[in-house]
C-alpha positions in Angstrom: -27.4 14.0 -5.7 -27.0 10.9 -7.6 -23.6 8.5 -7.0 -21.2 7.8 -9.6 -21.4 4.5 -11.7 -17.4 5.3 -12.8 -14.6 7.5 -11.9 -10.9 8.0 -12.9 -9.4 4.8 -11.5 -12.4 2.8 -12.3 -12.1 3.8 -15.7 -8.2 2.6 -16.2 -9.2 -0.6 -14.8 -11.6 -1.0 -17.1 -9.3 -0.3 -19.5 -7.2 -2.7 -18.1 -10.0 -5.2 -18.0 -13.8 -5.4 -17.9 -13.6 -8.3 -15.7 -10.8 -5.9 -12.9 -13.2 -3.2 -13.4 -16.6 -5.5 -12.7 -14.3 -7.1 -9.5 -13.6 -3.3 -8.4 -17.4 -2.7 -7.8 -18.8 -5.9 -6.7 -16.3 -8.1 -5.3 -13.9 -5.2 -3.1 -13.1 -7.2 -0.8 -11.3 -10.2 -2.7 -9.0 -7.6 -4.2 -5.3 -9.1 -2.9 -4.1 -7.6 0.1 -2.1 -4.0 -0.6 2.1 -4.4 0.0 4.0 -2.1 2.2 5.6 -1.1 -0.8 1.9 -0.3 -3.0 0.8 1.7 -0.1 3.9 3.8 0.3 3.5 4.3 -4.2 0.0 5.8 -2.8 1.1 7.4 -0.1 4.0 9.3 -2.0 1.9 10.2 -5.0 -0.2 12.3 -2.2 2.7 13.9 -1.1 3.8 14.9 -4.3 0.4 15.9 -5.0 0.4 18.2 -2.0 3.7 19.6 -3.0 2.8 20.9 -6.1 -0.1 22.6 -4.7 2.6 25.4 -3.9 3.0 26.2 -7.3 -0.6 27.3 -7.5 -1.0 29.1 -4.2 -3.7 30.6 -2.3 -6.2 27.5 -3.5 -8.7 26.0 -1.7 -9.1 22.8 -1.5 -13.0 20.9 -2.3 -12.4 17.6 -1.6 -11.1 16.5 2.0 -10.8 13.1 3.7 -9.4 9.5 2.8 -11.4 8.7 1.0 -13.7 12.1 0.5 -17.2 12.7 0.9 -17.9 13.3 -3.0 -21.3 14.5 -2.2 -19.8 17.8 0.0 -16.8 17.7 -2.7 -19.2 18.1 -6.1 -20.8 20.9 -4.1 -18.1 22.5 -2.5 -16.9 23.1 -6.1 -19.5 24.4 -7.4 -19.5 26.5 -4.6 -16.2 27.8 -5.7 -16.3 28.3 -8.6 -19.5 30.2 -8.3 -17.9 32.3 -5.8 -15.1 33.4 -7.9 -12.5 31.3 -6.5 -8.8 31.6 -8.6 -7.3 28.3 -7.4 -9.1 24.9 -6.6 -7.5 22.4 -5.0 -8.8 18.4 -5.6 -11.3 19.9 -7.4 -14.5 17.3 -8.0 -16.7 16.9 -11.1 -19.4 14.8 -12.2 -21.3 14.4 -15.4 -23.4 11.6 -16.2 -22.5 9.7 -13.3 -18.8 9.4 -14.1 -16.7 11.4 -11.3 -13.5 13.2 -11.7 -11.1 14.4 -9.0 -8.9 17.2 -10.3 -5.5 17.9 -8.6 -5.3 21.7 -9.7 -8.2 23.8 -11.4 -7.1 27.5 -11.9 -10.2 29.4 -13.0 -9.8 31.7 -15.7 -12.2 34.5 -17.4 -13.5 32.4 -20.2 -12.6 28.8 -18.5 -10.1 26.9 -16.7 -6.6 25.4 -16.4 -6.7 21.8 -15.3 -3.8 20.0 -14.2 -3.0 16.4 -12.9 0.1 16.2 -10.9 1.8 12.7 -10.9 5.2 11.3 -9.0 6.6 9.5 -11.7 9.4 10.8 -13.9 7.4 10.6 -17.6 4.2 11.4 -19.1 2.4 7.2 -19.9 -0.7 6.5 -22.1 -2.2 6.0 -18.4 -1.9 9.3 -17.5 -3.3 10.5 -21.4 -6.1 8.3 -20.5 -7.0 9.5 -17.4 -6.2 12.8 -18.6 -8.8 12.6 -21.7 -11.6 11.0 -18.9 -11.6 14.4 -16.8 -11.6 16.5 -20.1 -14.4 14.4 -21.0 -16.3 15.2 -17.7 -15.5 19.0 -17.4 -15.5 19.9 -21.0 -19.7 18.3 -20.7 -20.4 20.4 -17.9 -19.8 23.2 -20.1 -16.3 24.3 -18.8 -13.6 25.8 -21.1 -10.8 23.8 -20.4 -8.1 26.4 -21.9 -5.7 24.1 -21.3 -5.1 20.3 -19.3 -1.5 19.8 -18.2 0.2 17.3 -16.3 2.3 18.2 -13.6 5.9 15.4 -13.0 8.9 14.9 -11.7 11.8 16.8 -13.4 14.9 13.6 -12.4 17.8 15.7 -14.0 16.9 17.9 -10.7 19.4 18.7 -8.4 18.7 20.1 -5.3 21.1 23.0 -4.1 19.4 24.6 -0.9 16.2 25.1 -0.5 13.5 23.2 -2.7 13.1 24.2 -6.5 9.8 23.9 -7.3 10.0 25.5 -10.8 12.8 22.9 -11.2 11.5 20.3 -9.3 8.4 19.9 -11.3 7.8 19.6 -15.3 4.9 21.1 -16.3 3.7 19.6 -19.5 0.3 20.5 -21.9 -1.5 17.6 -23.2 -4.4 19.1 -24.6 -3.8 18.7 -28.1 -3.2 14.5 -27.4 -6.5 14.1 -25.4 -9.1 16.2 -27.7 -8.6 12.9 -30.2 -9.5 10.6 -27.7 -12.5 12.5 -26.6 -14.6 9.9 -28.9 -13.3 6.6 -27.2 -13.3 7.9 -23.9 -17.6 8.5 -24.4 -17.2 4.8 -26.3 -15.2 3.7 -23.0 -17.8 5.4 -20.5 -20.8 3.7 -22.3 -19.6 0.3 -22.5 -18.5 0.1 -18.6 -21.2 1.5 -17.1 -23.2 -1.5 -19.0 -20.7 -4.0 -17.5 -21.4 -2.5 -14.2 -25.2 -1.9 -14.7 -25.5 -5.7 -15.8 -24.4 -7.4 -13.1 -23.1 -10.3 -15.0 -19.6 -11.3 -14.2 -17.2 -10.9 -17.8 -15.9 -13.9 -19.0 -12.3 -12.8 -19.2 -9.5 -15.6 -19.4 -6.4 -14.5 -17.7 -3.6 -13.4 -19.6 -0.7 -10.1 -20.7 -2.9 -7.8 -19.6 -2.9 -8.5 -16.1 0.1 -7.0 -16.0 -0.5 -3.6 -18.3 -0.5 -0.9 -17.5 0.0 -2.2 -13.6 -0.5 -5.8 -12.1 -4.2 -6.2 -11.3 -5.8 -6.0 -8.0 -7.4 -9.5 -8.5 -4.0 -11.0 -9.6 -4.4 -13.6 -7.4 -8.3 -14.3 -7.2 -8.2 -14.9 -10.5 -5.0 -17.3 -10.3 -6.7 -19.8 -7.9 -6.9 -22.9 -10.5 -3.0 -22.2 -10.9 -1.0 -24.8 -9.4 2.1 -24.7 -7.9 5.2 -25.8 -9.7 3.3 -23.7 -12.5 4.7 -23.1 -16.5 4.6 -19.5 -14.6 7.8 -20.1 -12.8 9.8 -20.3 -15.9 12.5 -18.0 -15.1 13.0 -15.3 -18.0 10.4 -16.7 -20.8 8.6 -14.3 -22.3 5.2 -13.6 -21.0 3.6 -14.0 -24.2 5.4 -18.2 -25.0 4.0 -18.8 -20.9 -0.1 -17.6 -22.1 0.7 -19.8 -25.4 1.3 -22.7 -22.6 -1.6 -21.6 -20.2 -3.9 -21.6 -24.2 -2.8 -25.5 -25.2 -4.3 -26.2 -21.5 -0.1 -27.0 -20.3 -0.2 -25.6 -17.1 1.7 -27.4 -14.6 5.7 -28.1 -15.4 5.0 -32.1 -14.7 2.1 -31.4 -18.2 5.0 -29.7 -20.6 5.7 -32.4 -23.6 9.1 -33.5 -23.7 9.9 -32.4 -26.9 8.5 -28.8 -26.1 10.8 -26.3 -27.5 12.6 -24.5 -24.6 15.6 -22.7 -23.6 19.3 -23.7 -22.3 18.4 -22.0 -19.1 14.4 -23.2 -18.7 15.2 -27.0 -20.4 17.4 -27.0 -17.2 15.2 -25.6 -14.7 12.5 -28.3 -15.9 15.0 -31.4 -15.8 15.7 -30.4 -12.3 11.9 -30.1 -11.1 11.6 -33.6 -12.8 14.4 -35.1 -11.0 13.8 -33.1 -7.5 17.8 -33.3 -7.0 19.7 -30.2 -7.4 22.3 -29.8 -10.9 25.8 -29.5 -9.2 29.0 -28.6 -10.8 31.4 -29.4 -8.2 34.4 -28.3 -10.2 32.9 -24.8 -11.1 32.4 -24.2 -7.7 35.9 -25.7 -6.2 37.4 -22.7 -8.8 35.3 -19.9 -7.6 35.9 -20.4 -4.1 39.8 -20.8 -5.1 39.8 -17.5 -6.6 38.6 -15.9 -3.3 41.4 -13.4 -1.7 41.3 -13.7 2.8 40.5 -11.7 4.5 37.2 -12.1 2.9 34.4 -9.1 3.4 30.8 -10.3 2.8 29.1 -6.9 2.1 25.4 -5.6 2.1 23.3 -2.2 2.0 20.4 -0.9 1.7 19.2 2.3 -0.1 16.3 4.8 -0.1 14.9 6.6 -2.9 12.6 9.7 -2.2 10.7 11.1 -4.9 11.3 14.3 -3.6 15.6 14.8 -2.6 15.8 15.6 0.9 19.6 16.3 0.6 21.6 18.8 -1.3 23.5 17.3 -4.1 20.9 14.7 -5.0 18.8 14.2 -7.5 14.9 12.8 -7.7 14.8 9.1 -7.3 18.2 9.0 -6.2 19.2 5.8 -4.3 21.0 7.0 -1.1 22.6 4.5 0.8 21.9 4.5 4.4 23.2 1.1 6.2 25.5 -2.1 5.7 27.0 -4.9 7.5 29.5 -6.4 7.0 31.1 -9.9 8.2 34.6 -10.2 8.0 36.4 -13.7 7.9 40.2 -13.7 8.5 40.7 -16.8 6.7 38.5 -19.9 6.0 38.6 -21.4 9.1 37.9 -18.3 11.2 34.3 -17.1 12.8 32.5 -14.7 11.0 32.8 -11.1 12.8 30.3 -8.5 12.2 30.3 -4.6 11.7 27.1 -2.7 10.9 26.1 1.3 10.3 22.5 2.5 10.0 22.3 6.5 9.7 20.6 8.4 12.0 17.2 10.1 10.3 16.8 13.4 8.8 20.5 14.3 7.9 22.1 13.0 4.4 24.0 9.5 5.3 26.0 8.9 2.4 29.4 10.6 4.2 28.9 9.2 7.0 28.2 5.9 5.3 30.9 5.9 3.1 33.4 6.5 5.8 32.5 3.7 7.9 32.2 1.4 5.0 36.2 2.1 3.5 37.3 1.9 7.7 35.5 -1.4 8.5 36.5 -3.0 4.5 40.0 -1.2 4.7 43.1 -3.5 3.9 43.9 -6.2 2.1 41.1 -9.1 0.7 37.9 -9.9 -1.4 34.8 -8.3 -0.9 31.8 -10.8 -1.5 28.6 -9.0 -2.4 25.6 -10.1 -4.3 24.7 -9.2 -7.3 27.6 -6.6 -7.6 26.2 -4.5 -10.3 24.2 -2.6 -7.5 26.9 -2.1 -5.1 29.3 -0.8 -7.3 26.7 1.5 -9.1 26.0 3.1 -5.7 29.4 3.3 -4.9 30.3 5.1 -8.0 27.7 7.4 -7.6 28.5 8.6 -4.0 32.7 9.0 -5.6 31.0 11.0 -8.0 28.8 13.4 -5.5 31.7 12.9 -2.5 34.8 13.2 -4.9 37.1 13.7 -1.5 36.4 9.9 -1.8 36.9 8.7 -5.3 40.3 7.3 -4.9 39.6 5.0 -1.4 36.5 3.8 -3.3 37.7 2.9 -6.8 40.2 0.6 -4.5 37.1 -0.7 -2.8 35.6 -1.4 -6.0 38.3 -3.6 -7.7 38.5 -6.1 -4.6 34.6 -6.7 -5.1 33.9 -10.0 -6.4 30.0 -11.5 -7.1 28.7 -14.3 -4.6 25.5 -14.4 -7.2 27.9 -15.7 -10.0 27.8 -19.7 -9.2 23.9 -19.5 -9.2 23.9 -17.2 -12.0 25.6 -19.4 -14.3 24.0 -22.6 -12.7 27.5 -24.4 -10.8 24.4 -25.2 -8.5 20.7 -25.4 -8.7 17.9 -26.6 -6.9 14.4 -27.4 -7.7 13.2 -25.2 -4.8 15.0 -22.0 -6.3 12.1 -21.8 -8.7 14.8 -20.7 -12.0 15.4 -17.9 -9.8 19.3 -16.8 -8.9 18.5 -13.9 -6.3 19.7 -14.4 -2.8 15.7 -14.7 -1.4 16.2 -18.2 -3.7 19.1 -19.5 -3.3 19.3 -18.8 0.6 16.0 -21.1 1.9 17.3 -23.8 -0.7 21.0 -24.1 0.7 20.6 -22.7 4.1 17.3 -23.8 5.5 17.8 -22.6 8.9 17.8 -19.2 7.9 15.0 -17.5 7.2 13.4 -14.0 5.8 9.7 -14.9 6.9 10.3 -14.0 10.8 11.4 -10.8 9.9 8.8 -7.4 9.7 11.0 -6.2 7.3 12.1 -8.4 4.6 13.0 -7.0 1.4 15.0 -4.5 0.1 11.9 -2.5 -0.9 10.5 -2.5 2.7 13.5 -1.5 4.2 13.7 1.8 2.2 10.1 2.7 3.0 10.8 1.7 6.7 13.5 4.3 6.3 12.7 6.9 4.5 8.9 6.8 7.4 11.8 7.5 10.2 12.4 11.5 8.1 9.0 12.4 9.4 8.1 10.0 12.1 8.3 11.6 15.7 7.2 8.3 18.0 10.6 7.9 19.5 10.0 3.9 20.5 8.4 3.0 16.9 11.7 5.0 15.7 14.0 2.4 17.7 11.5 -0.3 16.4 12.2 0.3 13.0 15.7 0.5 13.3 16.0 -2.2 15.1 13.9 -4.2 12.4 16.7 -2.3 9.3 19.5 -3.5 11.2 17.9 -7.3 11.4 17.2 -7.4 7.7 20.7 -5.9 7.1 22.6 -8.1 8.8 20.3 -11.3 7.6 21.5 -10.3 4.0 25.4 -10.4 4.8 24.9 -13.7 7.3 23.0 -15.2 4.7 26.1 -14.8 2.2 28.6 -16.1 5.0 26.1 -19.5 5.2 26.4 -20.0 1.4 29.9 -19.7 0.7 30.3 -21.9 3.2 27.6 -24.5 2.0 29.2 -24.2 -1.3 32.6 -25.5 0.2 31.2 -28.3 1.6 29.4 -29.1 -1.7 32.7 -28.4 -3.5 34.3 -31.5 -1.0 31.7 -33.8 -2.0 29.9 -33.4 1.7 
């Protein structure tokens, strides 16, 4: 049996680019390393895909291993279907060498009902696209495909008891949007299987689409002439003024013209990387730290989001908060003390969190966080679900004040800080003895996968190890803000 030249993800990156898709086949093994965080996005749209397998019970499944054997898959479907089979699970197709994994295939007298099951909340032009590729392959084999839906997350879901699958899961037809495309898709097919057949590198200058409709796998093999200190780094310009740059050959911030049309907030950040000495407005700061309240709380927690809500009263995509820590200064001269909470796995935190936060933050005094949008969004949300709590939190809530706001609104900034305000900045560039880059886990993102692992995970001693990293993390985060206040008061005095 003859190998494929394309399949479905091949396709989109072709889509994507001929150059990605060209990379994909000949050059594997510069593709940038996966992040924790892409291979728990895979790893969850498998376990969604498993889930919804329930709806269709009784199926069998043709295609088994990671990745499969395509050969025993292509004829373990035919098998199937030759044998009458109702429900095929990870069905696999193949028509002029372009191969198409189906999640669901429910055979029908007179064809088949075909359905791709995804994890995100929405149906994209993506998922139309791959969509109109496996019509394109099953439909030429000389199915009937009666129908081709895609199976998604429903997020107004709210789980009560058991799982709701019905509910759970959106169920959408998207036949009559992929017959139109049936043309380009054939187009599509015949142009990249010249790309690959050629051999020839494509001559593709970097650019917008490196980021549609996901961030290329050779993001950073093709980003090896870049330099750093890069018109890149301009914080909050649009990508389409940065490719204008890259176009007129300006690509490192030492080439842009003087007179170059920019921004307050970018004219700023390149004065600073010109002058290498950080903008400080000493009596900005001197008010901010005035307006603080002691005893001061420096605040920080981490969240989860599962695709799938573990916990009654929540909703898909939900972020549960799971841990904080908390310093606590009694007045500007005092140590820093610490309190921290991390919930055990497999039960819903949020009472249990929310307690401990309003006993260790109760009284009198500020509460620093940063970037207070997030905190008080996840606050609200668990007075909303735990109403018991409403009143204690809404108190909680109007002591909070914003450590983010004198880098926000640039009372200090630093070359090294890149235009960038979020704590992972501004922490190496005014406390350089603390660091993120020792830790396993180090970033929010990571965290919740670490956490949401420890739900299924049954290895008691990598269990203590992963906590053990969370609480780290955690407690880096509030430290961190404890350092730059205190930086910031020295800076304020001139020191």
């Amino acid at each position: 049996m003859a190998s494929h030249l394309l399949s479905k993800s091949s396709f989109i990156k072709g889509l994507q680019c001929e150059k990605h898709l060209y990379l994909y086949k000949y050059h594997y093994d510069e593709m940038d390393e996966l992040s924790e965080m892409q291979k728990a996005i895979f790893k969850r749209g498998t376990n969604v895909g498993e889930l919804a397998h329930k709806l269709f019970p009784g199926g069998v499944i043709a295609a088994q291993g990671d990745p499969p054997n395509y050969e025993k898959a292509l004829k373990r479907t035919k098998e199937l279907i030759n044998g009458n089979a109702k429900v095929i699970y990870e069905a696999a197709f193949m028509f002029s060498e372009v191969l198409s994994i189906a999640d669901i295939v429910v055979m029908e007298k007179g064809g088949a009902r075909v359905y791709e099951v995804k994890s995100s909340t929405s149906i994209s032009e993506t998922y139309l696209n791959d969509a109109a590729l496996q019509y394109y392959v099953i439909s030429n084999l000389g199915i009937r495909v009666k129908d081709f839906s895609i199976i998604y997350i429903n997020n107004q879901y709210v789980r009560k008891g058991d799982l709701n699958l019905e509910e759970l899961f959106t169920t959408e037809s998207v036949l009559e949007l992929i017959l139109p495309l049936q043309r380009s898709v054939k187009e599509n097919v015949d142009k990249f299987k010249k790309v690959i057949l050629k051999k020839k590198m494509p001559d593709v200058e970097i650019g917008e689409h490196c980021y549609k409709p996901y961030t290329c796998g050779f993001y950073d093999y093709c980003r090896k002439h870049i330099p750093e200190n890069s018109i890149f780094d301009f914080s909050g310009m649009h990508l389409t003024k940065k490719y204008e740059l890259y176009r007129d050959g300006i690509i490192s911030l030492k080439d842009v013209p003087e007179n170059y049309s920019l921004n307050k907030n970018n004219k700023l950040q390149l004065d600073v990387f010109r002058s290498g000495k950080p903008l400080i407005d000493k009596a900005a700061i001197k008010s901010f730290i005035n307006d603080l309240k002691y005893p001061l709380y420096f605040m920080d927690f981490e969240t989860f989001q599962p695709a799938v809500p573990l916990f009654d009263n929540s909703k898909p995509y939900q972020q549960i908060p799971f841990q904080h820590s908390v310093f606590l200064k009694k007045n500007i001269n005092s140590d820093a003390e610490h309190f921290e909470f991390l919930a055990e796995p497999g039960i819903d935190p949020r009472k249990k969190f929310i307690e401990n936060l309003l006993k260790v933050t109760k009284g009198k005094g500020d509460i620093l966080v940063y970037n207070k949008t997030f905190e008080i969004t996840r606050l609200n949300e668990i007075a909303r679900d735990f109403p018991q709590f409403a009143d204690e939190i809404e108190k909680l809530v109007s002591r909070i004040k914003d450590l983010m706001i004198p880098f926000q609104k640039k009372y200090y900034y630093a070359p090294e800080m890149k235009g960038s305000y979020s704590i992972k900045a501004v922490l190496p560039a005014l406390v350089s003895e603390l660091s993120y880059d020792e830790l396993e886990i180090n970033e929010g993102g990571l965290a919740s996968v670490a956490y949401e692992s420890l739900h299924t995970e049954t290895d008691l001693m990598f269990i203590a190890e992963i906590k053990q990293q969370l609480l780290e993390y955690c407690k880096l985060d509030s430290l961190g803000m404890v350092k730059i206040l205190e930086r910031l008061e020295l800076i304020s005095e001139g020191k």
